[in-house]
mmCIF file as gemmi writes it, N, C-alpha and C atoms, coordinates in Angstrom:
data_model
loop_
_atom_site.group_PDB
_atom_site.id
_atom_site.type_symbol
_atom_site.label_atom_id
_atom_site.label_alt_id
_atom_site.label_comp_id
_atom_site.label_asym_id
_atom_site.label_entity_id
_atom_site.label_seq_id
_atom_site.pdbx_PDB_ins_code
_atom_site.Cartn_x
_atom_site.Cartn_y
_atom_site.Cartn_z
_atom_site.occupancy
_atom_site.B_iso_or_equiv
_atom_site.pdbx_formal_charge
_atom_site.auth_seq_id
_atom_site.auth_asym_id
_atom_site.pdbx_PDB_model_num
ATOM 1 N N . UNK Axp A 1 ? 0.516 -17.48 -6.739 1 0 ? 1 A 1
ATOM 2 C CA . UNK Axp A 1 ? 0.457 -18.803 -6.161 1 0 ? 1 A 1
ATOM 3 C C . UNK Axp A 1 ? -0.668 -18.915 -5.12 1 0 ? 1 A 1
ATOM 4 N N . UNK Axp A 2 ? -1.18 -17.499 -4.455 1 0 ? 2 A 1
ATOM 5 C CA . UNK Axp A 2 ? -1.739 -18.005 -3.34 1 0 ? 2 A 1
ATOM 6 C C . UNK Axp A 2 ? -3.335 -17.916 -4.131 1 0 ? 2 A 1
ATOM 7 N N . UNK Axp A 3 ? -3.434 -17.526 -5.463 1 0 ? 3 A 1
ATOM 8 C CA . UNK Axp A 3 ? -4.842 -17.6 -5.761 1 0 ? 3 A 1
ATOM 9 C C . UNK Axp A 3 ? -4.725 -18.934 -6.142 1 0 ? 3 A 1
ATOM 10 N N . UNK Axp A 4 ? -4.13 -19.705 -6.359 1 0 ? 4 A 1
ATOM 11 C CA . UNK Axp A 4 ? -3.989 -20.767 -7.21 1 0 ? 4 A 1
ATOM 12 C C . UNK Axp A 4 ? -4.263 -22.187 -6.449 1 0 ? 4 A 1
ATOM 13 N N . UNK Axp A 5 ? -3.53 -21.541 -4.894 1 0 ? 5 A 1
ATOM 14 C CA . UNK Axp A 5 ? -4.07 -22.383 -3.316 1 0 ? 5 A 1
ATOM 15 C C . UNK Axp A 5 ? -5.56 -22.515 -3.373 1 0 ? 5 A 1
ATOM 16 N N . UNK Axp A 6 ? -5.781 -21.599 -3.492 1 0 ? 6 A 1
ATOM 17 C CA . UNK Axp A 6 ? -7.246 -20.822 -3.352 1 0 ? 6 A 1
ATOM 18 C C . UNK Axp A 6 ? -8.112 -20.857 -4.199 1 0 ? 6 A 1
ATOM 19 N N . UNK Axp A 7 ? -8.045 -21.582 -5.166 1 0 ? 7 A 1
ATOM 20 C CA . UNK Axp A 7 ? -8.945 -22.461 -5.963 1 0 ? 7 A 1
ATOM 21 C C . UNK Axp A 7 ? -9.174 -23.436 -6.047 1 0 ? 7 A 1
ATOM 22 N N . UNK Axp A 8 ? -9.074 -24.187 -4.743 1 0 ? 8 A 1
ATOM 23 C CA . UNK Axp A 8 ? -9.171 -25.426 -4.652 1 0 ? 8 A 1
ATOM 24 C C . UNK Axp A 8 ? -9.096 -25.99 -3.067 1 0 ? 8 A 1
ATOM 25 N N . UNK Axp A 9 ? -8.732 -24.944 -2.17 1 0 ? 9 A 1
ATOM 26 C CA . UNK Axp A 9 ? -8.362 -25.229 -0.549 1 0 ? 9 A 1
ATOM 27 C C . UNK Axp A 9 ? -8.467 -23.853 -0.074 1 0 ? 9 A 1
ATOM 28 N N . UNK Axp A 10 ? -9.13 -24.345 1.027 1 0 ? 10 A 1
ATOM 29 C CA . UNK Axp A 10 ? -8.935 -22.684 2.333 1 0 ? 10 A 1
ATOM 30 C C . UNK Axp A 10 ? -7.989 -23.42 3.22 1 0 ? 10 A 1
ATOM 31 N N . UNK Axp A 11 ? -6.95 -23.806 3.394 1 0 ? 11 A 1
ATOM 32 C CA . UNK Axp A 11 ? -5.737 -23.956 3.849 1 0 ? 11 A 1
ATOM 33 C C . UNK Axp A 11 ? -5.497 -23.102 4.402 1 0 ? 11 A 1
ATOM 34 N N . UNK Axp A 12 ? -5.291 -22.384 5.45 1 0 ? 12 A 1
ATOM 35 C CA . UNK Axp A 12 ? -4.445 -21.555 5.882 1 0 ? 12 A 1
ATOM 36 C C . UNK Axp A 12 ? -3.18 -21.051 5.371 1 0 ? 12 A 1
ATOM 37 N N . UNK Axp A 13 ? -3.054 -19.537 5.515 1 0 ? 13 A 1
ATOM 38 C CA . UNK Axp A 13 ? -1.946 -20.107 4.147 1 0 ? 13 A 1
ATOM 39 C C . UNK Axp A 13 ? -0.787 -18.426 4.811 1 0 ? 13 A 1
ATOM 40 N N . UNK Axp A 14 ? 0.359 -18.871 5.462 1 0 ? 14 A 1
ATOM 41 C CA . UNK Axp A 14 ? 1.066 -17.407 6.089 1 0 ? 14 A 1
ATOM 42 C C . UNK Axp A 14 ? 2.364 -17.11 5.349 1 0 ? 14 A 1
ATOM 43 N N . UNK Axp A 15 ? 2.311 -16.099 4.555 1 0 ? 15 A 1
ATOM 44 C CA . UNK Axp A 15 ? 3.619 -16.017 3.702 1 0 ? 15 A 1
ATOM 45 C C . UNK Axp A 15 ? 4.175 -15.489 4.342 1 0 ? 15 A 1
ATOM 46 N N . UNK Axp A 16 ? 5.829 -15.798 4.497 1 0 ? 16 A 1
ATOM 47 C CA . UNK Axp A 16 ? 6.567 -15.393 4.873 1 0 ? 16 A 1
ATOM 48 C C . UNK Axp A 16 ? 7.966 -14.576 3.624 1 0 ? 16 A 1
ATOM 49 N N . UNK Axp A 17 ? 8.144 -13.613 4.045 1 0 ? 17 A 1
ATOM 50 C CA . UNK Axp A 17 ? 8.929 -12.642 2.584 1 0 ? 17 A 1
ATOM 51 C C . UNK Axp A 17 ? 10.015 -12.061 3.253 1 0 ? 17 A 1
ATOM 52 N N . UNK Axp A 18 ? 11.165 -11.722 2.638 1 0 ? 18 A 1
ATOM 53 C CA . UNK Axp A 18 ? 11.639 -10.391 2.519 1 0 ? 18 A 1
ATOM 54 C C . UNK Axp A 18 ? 11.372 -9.028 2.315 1 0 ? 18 A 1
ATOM 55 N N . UNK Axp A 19 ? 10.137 -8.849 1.315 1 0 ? 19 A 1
ATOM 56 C CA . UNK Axp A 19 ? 9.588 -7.591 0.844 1 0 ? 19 A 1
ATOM 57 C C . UNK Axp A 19 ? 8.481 -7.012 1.987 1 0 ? 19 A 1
ATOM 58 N N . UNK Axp A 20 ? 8.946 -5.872 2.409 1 0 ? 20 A 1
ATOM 59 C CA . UNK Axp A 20 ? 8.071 -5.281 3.615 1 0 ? 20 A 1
ATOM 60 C C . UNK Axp A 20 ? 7.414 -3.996 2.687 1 0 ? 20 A 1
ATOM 61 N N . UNK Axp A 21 ? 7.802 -3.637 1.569 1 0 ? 21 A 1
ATOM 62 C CA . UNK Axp A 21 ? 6.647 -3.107 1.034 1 0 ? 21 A 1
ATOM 63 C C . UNK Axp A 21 ? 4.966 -2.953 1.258 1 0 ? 21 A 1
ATOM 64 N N . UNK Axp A 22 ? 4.112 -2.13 1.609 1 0 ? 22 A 1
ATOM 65 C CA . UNK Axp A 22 ? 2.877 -2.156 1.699 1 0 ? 22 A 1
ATOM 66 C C . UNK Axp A 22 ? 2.085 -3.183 0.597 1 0 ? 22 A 1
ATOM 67 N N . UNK Axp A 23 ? 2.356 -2.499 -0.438 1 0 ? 23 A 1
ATOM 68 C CA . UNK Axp A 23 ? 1.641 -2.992 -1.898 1 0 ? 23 A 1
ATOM 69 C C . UNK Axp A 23 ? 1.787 -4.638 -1.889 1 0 ? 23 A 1
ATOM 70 N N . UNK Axp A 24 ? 3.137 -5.395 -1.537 1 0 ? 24 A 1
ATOM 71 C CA . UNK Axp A 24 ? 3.327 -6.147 -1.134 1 0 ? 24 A 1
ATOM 72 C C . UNK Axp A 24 ? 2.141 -7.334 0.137 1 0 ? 24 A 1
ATOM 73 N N . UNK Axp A 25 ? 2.297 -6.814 0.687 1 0 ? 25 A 1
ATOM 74 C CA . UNK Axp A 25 ? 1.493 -7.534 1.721 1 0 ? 25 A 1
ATOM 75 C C . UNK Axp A 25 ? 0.161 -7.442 1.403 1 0 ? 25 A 1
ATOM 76 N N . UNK Axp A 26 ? -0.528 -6.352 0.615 1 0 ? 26 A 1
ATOM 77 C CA . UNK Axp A 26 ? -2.023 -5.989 0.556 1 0 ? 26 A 1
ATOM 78 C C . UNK Axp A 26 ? -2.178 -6.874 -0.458 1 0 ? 26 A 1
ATOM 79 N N . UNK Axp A 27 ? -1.344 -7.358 -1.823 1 0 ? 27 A 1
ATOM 80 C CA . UNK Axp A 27 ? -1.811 -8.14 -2.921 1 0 ? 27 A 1
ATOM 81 C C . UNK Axp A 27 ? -2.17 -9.614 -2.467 1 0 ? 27 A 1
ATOM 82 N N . UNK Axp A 28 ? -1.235 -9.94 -1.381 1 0 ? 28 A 1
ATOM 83 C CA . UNK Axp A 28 ? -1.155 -11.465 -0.971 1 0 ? 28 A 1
ATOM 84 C C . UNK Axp A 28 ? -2.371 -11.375 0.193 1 0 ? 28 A 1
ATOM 85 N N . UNK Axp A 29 ? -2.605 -10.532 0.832 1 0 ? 29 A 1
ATOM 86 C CA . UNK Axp A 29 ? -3.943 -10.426 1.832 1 0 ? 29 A 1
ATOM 87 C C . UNK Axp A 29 ? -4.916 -10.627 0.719 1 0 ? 29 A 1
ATOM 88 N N . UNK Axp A 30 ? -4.758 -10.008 -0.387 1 0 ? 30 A 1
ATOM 89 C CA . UNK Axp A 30 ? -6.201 -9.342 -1.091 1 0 ? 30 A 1
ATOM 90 C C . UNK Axp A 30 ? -6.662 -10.755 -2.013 1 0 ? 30 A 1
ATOM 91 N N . UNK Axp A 31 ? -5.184 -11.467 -2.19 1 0 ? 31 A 1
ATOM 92 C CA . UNK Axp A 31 ? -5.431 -12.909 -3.301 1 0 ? 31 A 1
ATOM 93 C C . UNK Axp A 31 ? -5.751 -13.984 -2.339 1 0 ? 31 A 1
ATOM 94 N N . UNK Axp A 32 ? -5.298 -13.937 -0.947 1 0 ? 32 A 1
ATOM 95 C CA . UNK Axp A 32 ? -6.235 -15.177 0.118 1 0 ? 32 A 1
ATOM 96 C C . UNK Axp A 32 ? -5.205 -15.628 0.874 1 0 ? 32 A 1
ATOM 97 N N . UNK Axp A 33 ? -4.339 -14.648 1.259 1 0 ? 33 A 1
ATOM 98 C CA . UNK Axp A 33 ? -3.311 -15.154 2.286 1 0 ? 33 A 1
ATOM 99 C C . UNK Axp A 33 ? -3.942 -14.833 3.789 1 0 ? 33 A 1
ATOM 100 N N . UNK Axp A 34 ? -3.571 -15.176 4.944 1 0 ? 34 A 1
ATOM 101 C CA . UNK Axp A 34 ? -4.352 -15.223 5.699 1 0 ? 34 A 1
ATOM 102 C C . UNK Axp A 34 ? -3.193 -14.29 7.229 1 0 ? 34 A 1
ATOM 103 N N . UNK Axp A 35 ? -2.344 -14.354 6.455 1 0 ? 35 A 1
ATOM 104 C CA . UNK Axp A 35 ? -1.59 -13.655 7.162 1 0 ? 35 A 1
ATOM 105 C C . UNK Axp A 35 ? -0.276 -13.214 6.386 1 0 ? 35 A 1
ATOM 106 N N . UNK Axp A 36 ? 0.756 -12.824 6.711 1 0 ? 36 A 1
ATOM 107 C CA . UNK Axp A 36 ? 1.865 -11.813 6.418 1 0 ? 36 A 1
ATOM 108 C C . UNK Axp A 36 ? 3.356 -11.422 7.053 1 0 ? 36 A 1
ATOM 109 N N . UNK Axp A 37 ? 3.825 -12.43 6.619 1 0 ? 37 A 1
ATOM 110 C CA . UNK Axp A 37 ? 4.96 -11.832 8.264 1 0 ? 37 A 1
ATOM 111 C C . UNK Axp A 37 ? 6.473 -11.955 7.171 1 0 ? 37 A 1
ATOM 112 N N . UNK Axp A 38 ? 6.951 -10.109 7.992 1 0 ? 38 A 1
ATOM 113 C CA . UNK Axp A 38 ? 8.307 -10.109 6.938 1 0 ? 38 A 1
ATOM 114 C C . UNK Axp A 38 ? 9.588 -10.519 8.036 1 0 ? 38 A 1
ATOM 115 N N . UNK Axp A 39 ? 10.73 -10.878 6.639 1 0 ? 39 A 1
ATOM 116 C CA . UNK Axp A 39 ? 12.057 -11.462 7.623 1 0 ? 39 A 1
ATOM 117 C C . UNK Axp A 39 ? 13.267 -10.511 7.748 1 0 ? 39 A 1
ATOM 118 N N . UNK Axp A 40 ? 13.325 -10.398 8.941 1 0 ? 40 A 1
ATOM 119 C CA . UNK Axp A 40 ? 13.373 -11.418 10.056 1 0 ? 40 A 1
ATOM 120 C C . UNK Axp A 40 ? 12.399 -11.062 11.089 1 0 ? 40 A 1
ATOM 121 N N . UNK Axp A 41 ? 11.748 -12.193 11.543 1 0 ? 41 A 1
ATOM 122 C CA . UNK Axp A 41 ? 10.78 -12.6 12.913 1 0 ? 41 A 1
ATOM 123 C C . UNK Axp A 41 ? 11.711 -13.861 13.294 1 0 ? 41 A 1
ATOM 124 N N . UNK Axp A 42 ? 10.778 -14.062 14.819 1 0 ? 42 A 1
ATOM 125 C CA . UNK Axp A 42 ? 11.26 -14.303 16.017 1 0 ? 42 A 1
ATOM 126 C C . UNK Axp A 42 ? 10.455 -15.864 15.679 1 0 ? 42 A 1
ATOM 127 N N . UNK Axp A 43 ? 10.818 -17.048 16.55 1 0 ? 43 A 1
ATOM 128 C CA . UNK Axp A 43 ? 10.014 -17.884 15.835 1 0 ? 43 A 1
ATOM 129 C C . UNK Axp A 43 ? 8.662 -18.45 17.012 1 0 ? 43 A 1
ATOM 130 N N . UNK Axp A 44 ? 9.282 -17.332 18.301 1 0 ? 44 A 1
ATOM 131 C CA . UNK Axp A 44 ? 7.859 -17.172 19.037 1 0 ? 44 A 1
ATOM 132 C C . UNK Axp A 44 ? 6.793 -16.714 18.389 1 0 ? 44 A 1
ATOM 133 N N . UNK Axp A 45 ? 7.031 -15.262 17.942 1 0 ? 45 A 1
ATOM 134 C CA . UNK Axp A 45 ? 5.934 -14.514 16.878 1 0 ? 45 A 1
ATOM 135 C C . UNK Axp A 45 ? 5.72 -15.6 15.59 1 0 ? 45 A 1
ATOM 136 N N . UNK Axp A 46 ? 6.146 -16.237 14.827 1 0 ? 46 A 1
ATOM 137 C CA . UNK Axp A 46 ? 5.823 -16.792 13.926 1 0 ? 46 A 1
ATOM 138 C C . UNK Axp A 46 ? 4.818 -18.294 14.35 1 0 ? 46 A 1
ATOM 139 N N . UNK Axp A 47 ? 5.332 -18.384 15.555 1 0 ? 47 A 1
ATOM 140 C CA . UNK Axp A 47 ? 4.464 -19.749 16.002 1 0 ? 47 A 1
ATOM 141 C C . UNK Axp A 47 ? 2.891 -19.495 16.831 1 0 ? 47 A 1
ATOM 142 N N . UNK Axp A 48 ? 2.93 -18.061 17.392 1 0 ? 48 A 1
ATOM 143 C CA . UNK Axp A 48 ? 1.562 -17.066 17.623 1 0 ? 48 A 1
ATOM 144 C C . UNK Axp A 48 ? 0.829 -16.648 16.581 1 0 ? 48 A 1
ATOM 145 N N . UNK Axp A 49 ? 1.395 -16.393 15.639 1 0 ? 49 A 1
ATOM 146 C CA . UNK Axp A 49 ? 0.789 -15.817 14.311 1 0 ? 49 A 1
ATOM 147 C C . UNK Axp A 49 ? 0.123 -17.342 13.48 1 0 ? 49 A 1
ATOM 148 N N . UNK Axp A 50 ? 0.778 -18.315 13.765 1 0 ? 50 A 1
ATOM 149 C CA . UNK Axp A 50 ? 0.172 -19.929 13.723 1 0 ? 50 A 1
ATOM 150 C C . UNK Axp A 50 ? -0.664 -20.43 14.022 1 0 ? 50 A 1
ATOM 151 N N . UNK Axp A 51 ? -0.891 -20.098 15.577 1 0 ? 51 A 1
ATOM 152 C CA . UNK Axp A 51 ? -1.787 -20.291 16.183 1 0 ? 51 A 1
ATOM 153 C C . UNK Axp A 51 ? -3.178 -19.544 16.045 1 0 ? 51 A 1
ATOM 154 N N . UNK Axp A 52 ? -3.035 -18.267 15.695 1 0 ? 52 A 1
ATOM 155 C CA . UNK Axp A 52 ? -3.857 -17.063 15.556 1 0 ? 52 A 1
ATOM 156 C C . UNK Axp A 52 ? -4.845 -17.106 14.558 1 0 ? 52 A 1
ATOM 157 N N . UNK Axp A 53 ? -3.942 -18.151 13.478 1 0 ? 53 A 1
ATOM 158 C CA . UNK Axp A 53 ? -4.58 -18.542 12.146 1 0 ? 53 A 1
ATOM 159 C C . UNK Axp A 53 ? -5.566 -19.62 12.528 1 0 ? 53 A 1
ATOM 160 N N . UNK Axp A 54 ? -5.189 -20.725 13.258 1 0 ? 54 A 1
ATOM 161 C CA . UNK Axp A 54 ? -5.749 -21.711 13.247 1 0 ? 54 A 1
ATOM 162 C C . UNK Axp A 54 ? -6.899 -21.508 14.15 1 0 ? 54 A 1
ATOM 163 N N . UNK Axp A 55 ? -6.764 -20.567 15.157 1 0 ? 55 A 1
ATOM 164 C CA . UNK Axp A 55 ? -7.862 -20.582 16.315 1 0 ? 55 A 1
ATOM 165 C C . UNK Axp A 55 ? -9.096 -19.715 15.109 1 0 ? 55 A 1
ATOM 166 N N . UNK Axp A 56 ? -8.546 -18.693 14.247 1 0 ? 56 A 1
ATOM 167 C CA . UNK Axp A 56 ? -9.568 -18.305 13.281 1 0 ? 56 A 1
ATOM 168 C C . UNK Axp A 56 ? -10.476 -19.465 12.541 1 0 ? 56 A 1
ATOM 169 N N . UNK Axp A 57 ? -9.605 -19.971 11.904 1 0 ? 57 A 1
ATOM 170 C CA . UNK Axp A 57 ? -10.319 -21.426 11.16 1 0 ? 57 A 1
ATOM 171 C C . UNK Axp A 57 ? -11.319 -21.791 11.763 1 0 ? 57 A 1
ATOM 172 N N . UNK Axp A 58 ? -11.139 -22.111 12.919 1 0 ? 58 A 1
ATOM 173 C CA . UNK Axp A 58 ? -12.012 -23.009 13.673 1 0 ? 58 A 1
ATOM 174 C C . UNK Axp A 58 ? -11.506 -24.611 13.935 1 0 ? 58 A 1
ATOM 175 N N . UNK Axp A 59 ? -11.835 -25.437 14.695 1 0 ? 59 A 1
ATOM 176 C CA . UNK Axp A 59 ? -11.004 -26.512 14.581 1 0 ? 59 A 1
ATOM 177 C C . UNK Axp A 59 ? -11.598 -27.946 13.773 1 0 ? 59 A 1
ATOM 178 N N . UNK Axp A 60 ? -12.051 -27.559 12.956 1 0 ? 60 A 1
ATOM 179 C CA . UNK Axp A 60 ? -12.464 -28.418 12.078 1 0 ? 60 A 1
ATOM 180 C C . UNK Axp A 60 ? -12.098 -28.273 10.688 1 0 ? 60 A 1
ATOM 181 N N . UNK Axp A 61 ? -11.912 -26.91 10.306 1 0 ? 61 A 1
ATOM 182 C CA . UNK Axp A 61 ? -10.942 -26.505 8.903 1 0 ? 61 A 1
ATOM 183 C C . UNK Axp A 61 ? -9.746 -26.478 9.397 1 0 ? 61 A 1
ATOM 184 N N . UNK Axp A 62 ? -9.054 -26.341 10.483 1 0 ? 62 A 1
ATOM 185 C CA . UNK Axp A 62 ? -7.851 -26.584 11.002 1 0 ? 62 A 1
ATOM 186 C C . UNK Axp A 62 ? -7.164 -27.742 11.1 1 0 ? 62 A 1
ATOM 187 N N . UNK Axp A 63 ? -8.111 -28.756 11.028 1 0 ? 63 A 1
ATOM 188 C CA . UNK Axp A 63 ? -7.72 -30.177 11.116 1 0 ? 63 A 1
ATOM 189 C C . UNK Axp A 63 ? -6.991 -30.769 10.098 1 0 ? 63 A 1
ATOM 190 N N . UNK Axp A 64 ? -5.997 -30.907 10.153 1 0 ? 64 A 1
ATOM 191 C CA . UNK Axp A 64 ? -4.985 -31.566 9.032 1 0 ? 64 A 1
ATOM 192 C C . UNK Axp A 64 ? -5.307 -32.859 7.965 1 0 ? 64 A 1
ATOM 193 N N . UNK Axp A 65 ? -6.088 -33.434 8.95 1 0 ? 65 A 1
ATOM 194 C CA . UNK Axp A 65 ? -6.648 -34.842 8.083 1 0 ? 65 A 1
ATOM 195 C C . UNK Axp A 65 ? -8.012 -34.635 7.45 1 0 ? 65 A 1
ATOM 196 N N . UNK Axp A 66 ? -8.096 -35.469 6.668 1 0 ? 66 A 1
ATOM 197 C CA . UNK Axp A 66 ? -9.148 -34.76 5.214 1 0 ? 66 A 1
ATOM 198 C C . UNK Axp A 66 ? -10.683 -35.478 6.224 1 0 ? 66 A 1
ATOM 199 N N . UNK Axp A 67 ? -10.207 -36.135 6.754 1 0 ? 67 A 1
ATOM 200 C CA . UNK Axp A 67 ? -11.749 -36.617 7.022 1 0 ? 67 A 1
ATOM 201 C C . UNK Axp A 67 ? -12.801 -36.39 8.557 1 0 ? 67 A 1
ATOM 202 N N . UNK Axp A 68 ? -11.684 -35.045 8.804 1 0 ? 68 A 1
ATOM 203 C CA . UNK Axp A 68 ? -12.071 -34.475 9.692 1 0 ? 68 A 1
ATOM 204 C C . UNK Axp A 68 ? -12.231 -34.558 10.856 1 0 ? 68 A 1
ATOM 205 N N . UNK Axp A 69 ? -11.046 -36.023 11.543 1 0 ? 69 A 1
ATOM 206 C CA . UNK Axp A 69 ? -11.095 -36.394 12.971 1 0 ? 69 A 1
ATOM 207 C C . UNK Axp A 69 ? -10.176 -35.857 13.488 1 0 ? 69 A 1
ATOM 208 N N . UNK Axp A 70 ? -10.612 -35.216 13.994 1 0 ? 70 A 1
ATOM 209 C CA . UNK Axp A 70 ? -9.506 -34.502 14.763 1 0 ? 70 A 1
ATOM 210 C C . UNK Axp A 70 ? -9.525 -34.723 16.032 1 0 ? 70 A 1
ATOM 211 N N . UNK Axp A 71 ? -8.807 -34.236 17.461 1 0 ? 71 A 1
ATOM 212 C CA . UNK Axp A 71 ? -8.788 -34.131 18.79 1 0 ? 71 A 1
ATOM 213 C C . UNK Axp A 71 ? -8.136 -32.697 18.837 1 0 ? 71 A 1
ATOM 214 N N . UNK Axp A 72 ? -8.165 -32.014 20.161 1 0 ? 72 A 1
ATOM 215 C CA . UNK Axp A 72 ? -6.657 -31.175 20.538 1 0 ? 72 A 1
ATOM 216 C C . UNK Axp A 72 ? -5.459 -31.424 20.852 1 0 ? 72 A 1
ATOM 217 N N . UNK Axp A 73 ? -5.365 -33.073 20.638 1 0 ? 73 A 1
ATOM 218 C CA . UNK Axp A 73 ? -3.972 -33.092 21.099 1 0 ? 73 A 1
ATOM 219 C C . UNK Axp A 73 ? -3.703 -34.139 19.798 1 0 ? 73 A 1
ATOM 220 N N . UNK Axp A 74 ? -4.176 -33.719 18.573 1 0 ? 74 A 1
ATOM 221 C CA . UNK Axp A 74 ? -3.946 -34.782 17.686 1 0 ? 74 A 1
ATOM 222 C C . UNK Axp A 74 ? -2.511 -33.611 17.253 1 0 ? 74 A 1
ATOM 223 N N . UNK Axp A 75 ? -0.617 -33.949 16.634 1 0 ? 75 A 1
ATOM 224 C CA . UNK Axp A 75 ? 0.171 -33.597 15.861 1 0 ? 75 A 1
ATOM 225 C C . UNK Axp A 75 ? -0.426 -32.828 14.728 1 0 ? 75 A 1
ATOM 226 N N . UNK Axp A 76 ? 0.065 -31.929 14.755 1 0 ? 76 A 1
ATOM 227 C CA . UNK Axp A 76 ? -0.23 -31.517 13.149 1 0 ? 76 A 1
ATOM 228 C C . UNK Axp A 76 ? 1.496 -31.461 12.326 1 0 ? 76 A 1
ATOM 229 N N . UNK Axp A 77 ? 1.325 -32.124 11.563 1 0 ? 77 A 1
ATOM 230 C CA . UNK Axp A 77 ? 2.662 -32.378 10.188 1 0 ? 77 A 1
ATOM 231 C C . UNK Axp A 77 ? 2.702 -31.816 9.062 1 0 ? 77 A 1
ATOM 232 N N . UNK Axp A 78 ? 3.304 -31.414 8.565 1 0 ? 78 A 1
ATOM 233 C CA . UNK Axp A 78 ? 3.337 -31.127 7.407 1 0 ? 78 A 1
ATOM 234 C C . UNK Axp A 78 ? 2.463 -32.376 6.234 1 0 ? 78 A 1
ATOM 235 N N . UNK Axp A 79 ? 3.313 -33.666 6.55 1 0 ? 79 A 1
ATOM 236 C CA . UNK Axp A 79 ? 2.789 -34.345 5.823 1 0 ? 79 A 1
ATOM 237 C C . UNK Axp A 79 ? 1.717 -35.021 6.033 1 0 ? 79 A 1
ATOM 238 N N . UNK Axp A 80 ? 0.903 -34.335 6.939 1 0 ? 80 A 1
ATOM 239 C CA . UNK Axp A 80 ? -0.648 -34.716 6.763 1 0 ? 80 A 1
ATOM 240 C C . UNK Axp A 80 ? -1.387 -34.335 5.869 1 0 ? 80 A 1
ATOM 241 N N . UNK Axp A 81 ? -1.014 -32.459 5.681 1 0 ? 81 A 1
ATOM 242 C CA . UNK Axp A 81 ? -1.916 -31.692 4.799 1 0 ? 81 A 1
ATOM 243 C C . UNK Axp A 81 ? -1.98 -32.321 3.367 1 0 ? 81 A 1
């Protein structure tokens, strides 16, 4: 699924699993996941690991709306993306 993101969007993209397997986490790093986090986490750590992503992006691929206006204090929703 996440190559499939990834043919079409650099979305940020943080799977969250049950499987803490190595092989596991390296296939979804290696197909364009951008991060990795197994359950159970804390939803401090999951909302740092959020942030961590987005400050990578930069704040212009971070920006939820397609046409690229963003602010720092613009919401980000789900149903923007």
């Amino acid at each position: 699924m996440v190559s499939a993101v990834r043919a079409f969007s650099r979305m940020p993209i943080i799977i969250l699993s049950v499987r803490a397997d190595e092989f596991d986490k390296v296939e979804a790093l290696d197909r364009g996941a951008n991060d990795y986090v197994v359950k159970p986490f804390g939803i401090a750590e999951l909302m740092a690991r959020i942030r961590a992503v987005l400050r990578a992006q930069g704040p212009k691929s971070a920006c939820p709306r397609r046409n690229g206006s963003c602010s720092p204090s613009s919401p980000v929703t789900p149903t923007m993306c």
